[in-house]
C-alpha positions in Angstrom: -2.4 2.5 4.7 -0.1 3.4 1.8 2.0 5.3 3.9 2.4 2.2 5.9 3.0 -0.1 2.9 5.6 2.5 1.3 7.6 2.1 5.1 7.6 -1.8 4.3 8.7 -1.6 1.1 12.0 0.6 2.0 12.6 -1.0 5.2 11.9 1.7 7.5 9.2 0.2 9.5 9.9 -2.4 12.1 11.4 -5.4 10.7 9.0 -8.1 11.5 6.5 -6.7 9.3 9.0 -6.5 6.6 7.7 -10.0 4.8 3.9 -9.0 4.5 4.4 -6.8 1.4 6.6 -8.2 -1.0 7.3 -5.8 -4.4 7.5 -8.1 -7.6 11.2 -7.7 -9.1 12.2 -7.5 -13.1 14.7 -7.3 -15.4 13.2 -4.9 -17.6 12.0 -1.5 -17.6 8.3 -1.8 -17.9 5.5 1.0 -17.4 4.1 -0.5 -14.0 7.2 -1.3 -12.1 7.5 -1.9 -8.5 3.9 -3.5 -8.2 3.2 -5.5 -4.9 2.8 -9.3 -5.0 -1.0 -10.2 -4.3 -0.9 -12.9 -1.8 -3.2 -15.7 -2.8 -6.4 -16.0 0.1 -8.8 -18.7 0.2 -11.1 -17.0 3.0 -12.7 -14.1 3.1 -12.0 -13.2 6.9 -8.3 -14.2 7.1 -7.1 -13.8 3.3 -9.3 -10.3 1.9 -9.6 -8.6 5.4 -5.9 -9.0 5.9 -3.7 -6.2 5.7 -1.3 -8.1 3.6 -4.0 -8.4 0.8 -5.4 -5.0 1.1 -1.9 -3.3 1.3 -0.6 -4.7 -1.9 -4.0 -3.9 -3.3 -3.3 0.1 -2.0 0.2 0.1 -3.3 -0.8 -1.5 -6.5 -3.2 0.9 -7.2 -1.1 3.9 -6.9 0.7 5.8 -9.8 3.5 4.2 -11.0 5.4 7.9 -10.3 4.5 7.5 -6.3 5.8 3.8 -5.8 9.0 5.2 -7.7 9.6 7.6 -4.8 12.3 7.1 -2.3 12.0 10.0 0.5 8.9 9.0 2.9 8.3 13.3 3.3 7.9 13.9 -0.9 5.5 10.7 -0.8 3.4 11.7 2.1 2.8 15.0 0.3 1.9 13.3 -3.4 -0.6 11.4 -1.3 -2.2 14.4 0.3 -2.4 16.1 -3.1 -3.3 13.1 -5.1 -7.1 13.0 -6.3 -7.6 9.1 -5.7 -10.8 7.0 -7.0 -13.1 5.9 -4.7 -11.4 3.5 -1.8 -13.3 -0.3 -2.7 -11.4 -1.8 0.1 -13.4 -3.4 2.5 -11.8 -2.0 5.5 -13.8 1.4 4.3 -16.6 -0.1 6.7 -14.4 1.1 9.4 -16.1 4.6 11.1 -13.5 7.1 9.7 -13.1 10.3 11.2 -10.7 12.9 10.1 -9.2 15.5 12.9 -10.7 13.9 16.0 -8.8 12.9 18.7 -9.9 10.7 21.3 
C-alpha cells in the first residue's frame, strides 16, 4: 500500500486517483513534513475500510526520511529493508500470502 500511496503523491500513478491522498503543505521546516491529510469518516465500512483513510494512515506512519524520497526504485528498497511495527490496519484481515501466484 505505501508503494501505491508514494505513486499518488508524485503523480506517477493514474491521474484519477490523484485526489485520494492529499499531502498537508507548510511554510516551515518542521520534523514531520510531508504528512498525508486524514480524511474525516463517519462509517466504519465506507470511511476506515477505505483506501483513502488507510493510505494516509500508511504514509503517515512512515519515517519522515522515506516520504522525503523522490525516486520510486530507492523507496521501494527502504521499504524492503525497513523493520516496520506491527500493521494495525484493518485490511490486515485480508489472507496474505507472500510468493504465491495464482
Amino acid at each position: 500500500m505505501a508503494c501505491q500511496v508514494f505513486k499518488i503523491v508524485h503523480k506517477q500513478s493514474p491521474a484519477y486517483i490523484h485526489d485520494l491522498i492529499k499531502v498537508k503543505s507548510s511554510t516551515y521546516s518542521l520534523r514531520h513534513e510531508h504528512k498525508a491529510e486524514i480524511p474525516y469518516v463517519k462509517t466504519t465500512r465506507y470511511g476506515l475500510k477505505s483506501f483513502q483513510y488507510n493510505g494516509a494512515h500508511v504514509w503517515n506512519s512512515l519515517p519522515n526520511e522515506f516520504r522525503k524520497v523522490e525516486d520510486f526504485a530507492t523507496f521501494k528498497r527502504l521499504i524492503r529493508k525497513w523493520k516496520a511495527p506491527v500493521c494495525t490496519s484493518m485490511l490486515n484481515d485480508l489472507p496474505l500470502r507472500v510468493g504465491v501466484t495464482e
